[in-house]
C-alpha distance (Angstrom), angle and dihedral (degrees) to the residues before:
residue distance angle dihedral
X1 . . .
X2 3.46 . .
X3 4.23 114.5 .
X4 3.56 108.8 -121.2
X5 3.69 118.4 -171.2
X6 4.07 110.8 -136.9
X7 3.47 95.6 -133.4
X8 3.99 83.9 73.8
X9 4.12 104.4 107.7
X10 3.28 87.6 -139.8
X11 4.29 88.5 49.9
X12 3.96 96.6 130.0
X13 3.75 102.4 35.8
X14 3.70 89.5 50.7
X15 4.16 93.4 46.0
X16 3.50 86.4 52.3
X17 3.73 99.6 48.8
X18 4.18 94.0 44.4
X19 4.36 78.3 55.4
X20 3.62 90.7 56.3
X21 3.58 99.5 48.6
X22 3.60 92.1 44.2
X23 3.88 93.5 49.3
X24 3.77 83.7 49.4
X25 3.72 95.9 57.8
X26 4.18 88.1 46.9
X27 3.95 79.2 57.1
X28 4.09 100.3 -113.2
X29 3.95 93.8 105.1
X30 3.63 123.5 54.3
X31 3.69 132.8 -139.5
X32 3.57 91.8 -110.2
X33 3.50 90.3 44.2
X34 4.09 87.9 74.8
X35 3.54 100.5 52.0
X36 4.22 83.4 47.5
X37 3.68 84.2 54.2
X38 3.75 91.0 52.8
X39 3.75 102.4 42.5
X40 4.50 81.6 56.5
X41 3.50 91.7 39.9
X42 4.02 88.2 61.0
X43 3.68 88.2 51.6
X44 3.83 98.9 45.0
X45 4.03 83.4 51.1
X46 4.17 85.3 59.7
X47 3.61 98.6 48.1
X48 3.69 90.5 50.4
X49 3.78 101.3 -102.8
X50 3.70 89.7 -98.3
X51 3.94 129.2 111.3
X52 4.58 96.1 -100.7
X53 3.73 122.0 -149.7
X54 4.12 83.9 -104.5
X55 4.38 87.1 53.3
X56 4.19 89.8 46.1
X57 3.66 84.5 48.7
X58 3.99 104.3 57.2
X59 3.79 83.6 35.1
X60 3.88 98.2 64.8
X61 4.34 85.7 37.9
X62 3.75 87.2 53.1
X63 3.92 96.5 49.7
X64 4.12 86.7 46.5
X65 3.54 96.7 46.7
X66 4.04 90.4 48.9
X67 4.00 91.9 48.1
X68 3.84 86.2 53.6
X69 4.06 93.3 47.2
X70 3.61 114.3 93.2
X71 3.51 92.8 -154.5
X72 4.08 111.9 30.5
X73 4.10 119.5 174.1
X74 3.32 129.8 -177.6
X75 3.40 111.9 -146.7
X76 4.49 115.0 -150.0
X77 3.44 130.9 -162.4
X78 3.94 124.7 -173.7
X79 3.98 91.3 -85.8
X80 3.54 85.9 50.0
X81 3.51 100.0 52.6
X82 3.64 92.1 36.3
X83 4.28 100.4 53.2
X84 4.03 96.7 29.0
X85 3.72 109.0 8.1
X86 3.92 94.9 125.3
X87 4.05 92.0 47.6
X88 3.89 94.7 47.5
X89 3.54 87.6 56.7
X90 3.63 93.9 50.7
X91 4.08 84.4 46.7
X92 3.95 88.4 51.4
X93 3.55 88.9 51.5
X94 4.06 97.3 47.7
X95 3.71 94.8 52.2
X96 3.91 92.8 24.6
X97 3.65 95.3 -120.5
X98 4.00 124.1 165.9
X99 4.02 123.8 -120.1
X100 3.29 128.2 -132.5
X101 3.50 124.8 -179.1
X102 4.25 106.7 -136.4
X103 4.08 118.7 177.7
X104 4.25 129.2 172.8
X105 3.70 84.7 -160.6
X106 4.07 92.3 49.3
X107 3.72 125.1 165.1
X108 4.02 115.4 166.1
X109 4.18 84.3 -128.1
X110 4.06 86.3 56.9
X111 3.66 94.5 37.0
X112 3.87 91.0 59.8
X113 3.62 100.3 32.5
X114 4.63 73.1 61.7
X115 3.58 86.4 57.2
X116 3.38 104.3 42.3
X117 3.50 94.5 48.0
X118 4.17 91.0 53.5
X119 3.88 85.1 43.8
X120 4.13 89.7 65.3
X121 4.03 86.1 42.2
X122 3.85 88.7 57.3
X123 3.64 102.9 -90.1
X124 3.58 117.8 153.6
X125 3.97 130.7 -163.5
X126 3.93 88.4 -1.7
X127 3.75 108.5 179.2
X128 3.08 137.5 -148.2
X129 3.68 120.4 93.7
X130 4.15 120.6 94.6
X131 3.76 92.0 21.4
X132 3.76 116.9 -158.8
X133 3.34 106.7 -164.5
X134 3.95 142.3 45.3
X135 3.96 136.8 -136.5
X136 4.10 106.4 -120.4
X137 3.76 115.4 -120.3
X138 3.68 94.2 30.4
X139 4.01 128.4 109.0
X140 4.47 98.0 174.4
X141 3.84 117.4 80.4
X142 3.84 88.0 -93.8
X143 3.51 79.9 83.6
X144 4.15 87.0 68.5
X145 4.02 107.7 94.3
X146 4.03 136.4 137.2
X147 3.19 127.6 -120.1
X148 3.38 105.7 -123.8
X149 3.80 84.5 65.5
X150 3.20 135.8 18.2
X151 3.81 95.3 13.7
X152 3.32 95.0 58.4
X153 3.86 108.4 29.9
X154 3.66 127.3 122.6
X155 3.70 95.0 -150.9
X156 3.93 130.3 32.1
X157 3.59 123.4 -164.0
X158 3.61 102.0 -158.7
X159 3.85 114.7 -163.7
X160 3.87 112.8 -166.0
X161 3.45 87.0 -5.5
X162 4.23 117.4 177.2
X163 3.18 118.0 -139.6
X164 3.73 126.7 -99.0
X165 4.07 90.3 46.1
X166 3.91 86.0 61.6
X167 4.18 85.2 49.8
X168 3.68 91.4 43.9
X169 3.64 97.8 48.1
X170 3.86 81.6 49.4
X171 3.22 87.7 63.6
X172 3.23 102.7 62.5
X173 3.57 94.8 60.1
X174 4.15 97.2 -96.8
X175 3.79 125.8 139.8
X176 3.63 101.7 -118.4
X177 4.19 122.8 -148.6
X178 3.50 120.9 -174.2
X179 3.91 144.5 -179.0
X180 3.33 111.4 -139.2
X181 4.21 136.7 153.0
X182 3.67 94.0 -162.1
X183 3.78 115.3 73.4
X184 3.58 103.2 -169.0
X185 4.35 90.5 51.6
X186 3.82 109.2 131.2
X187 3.69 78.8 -124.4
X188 4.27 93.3 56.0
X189 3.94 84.8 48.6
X190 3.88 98.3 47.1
X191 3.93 96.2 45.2
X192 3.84 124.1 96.1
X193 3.85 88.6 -138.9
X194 3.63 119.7 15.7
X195 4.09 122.9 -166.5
X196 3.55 115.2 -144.2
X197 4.32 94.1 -154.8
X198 3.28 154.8 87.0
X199 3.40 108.9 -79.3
X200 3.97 85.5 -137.2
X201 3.94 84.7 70.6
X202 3.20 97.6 29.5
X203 3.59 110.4 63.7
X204 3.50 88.7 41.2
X205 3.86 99.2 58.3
X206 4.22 88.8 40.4
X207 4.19 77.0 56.1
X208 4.19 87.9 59.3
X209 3.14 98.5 37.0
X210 3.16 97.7 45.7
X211 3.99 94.0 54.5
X212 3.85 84.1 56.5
X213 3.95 101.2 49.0
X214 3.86 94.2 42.4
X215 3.80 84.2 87.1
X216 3.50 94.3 50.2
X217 3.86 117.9 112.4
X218 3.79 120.8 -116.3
X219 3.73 94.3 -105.3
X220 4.01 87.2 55.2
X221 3.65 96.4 51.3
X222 3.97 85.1 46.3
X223 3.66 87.8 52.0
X224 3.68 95.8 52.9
X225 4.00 92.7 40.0
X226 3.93 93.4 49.2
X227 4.37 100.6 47.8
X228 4.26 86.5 51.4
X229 4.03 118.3 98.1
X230 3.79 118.1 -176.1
X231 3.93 89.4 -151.7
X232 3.47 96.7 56.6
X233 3.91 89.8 45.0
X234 3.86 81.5 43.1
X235 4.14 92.4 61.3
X236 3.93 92.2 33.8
X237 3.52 87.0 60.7
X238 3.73 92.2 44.3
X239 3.65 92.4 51.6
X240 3.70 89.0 54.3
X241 3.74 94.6 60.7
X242 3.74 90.9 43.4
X243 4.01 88.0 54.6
X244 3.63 96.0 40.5
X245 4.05 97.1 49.9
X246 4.02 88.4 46.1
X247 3.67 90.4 49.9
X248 3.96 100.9 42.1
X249 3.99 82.1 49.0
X250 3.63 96.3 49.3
X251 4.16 89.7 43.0
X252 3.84 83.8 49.0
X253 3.90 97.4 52.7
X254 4.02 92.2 46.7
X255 3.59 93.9 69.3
């Protein structure tokens, strides 16, 4: 890995690409997987690379709508794993939701090299290889689930989902959640509750909040689940990345 030295700018960003390419050469990353790291690293760059009002909002919807769920999964991909994997188990954990392991660019090898490397994070009955079930309306391995998870959850959080899994599992009657930087994805348009973050903040603050709202009652997670709207998050987040170019060009052209 290449030594970066933090007083870099660009410190973080950088860290977090070397870990990608290096968890791509152990086989948990795929290529593809770093040019989708790029296209959402562009986006996080024009929201500000912070957690917005809009991002803190679907976050605390998300957490209530997967205490509610009788049967949450989180669904991980190599980026996943890679960025966040040791704070999506802890998530999993808090609001005792199951893991599966779900991959466009799957291989049995890279699907258990996934759960092998959550296993020596913590994980625990991560699934994902020898699936035994299959997403309708699908023809890719994302199709490829189990049915103890995926197949027969209630609610899907989604991380760095694409786009026609998030419509298919839509389809099948599930509250979809996703993470996703770029607000006008098919996938931030098809979801129920769409995250406009990093998923290296965002799993993180679901983990607070969720230690706070656990002790909610039912009618309080209802509360927070019923007042949220993923359009209006949808345009808020828009709006930021309008602002944010203007204002970087404007700061730019002052100097």
């Amino acid at each position: 890995m290449t030594e970066i030295p933090k007083s870099h700018p660009r410190y973080l960003s950088l860290v977090t690409r070397e870990r990608l390419v290096e968890m791509m050469r152990r086989g948990i990353v795929s290529e593809a997987g770093l040019i989708a790291h790029g296209r959402g690293e562009a986006f996080d760059y024009l929201i500000g690379e912070k957690s917005n009002d809009f991002a803190i909002k679907s976050e605390k919807a998300a957490v209530a709508t997967m205490l509610l769920a009788e049967r949450p999964v989180i669904s991980v991909n190599g980026n996943a794993a890679a960025l966040s994997g040791k704070e999506i188990i802890g998530l999993g954990e808090i609001l005792n939701a199951k893991i599966e392991v779900n991959l466009f660019h799957r291989t049995e090898d890279r699907v258990k090299k996934i759960v092998e490397y959550l296993e020596s994070l913590g994980g625990r009955n991560i699934l994902g290889p020898d699936p035994d079930a299959r997403i309708p309306g699908l023809d890719h391995a994302r199709a490829l689930c189990h049915k103890e998870g995926i197949y027969s959850a209630d609610v899907v959080l989604v991380p760095l989902e694409d786009g026609d899994r998030a419509q298919a599992l839509k389809n099948m009657g599930k509250t979809v959640i996703t993470i996703d930087l770029n607000p006008i994805s098919r996938t931030a348009r098809a979801s129920d509750i769409t995250i406009v973050d990093n998923i290296i903040r965002a799993i993180p603050n679901m983990i607070s909040f969720s230690k706070d709202m656990k002790n909610l009652s039912i009618d309080d997670l209802k509360k927070v689940v019923k007042s949220y709207d993923n359009a209006d998050i949808l345009k808020e987040a828009l709006n930021a990345i309008s602002e944010n170019a203007i204002n970087e060009w404007e700061t730019q052209n002052r100097k």
